[in-house]
C-alpha positions as CSV (number, residue, x, y, z in Angstrom):
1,X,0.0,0.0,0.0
2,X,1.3,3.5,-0.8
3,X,0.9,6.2,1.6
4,X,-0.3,9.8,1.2
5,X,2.6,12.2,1.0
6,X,2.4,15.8,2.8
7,X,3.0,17.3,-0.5
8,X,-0.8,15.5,-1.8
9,X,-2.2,16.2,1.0
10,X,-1.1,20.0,0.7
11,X,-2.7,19.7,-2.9
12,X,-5.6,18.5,-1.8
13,X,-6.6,20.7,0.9
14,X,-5.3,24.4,-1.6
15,X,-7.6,22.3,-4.3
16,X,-10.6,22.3,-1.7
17,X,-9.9,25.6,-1.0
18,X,-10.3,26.4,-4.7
19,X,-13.3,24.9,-4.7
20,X,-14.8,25.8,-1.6
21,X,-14.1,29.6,-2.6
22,X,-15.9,29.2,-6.1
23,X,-19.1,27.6,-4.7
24,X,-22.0,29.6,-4.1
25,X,-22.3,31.5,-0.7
26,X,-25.2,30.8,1.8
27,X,-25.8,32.9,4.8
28,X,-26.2,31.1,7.8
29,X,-26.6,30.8,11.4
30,X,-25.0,28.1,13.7
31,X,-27.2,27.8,17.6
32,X,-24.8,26.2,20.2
33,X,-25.7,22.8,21.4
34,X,-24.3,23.5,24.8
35,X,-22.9,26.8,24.9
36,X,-19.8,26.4,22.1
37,X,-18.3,29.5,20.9
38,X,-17.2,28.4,17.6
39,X,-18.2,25.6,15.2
40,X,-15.4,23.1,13.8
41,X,-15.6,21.4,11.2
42,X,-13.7,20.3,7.7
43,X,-13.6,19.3,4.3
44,X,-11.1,17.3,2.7
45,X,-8.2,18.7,4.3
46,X,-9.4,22.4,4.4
47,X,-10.9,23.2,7.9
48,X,-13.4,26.3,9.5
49,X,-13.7,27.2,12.8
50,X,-16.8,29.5,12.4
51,X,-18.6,31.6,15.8
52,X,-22.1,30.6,17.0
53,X,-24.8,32.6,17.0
54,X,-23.8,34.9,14.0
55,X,-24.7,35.5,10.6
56,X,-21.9,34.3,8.4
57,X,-21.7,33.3,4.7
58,X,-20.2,29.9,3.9
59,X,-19.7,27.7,0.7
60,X,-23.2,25.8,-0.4
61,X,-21.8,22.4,0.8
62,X,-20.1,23.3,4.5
63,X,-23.8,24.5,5.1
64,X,-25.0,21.1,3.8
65,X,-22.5,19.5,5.8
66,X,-23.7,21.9,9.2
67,X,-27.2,20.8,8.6
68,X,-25.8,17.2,8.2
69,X,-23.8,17.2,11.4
70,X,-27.2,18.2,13.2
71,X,-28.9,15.5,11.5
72,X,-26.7,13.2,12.9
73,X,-26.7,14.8,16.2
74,X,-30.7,14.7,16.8
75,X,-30.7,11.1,14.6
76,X,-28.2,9.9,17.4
77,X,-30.2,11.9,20.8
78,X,-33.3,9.8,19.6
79,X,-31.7,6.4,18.7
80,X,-29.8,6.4,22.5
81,X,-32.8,8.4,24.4
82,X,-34.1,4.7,25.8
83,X,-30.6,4.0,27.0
84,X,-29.9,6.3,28.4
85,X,-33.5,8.1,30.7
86,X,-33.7,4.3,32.1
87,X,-30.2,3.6,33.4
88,X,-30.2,1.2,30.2
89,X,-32.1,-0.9,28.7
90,X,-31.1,-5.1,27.5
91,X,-29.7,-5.6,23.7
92,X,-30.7,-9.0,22.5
């Protein structure tokens, strides 16, 4: 197996970058779960650290990825809710 070298990985995160910057912008808001300043999040190599609770304008897919990190996060609360209010519940 051939590993990634630091120069590809440089390439692919300044060609994410290129990309990212070229996308459409959408304005958005990100509400803290439990009181986090900042957002953190990346794609492909090329990473944001974004404040809560202010208007900002981001690429068209790090907002899809926000709204799918939040997905995730509720999908998760309800999948674990029964485990978790009863002390814990038995897994056949």
């Amino acid at each position: 197996m051939q590993y990634i070298t630091e120069a590809e990985i440089d390439n692919i995160a300044s060609d994410t970058g290129k990309a990212l910057a070229a996308e459409p912008k959408v304005t958005i808001v990100i509400h803290p779960e439990s009181g986090e300043t900042y957002w953190e999040g990346g794609i492909n190599g090329h990473f944001f650290r974004i404040r809560t609770n202010e208007s900002v304008a981001v690429p068209q897919s790090l907002a899809a990825l926000i709204a799918q990190s939040a997905a995730v996060k509720v999908e998760i609360e309800a999948r674990t809710r029964a485990f978790r209010k009863s002390g814990g519940k038995k897994v056949s």
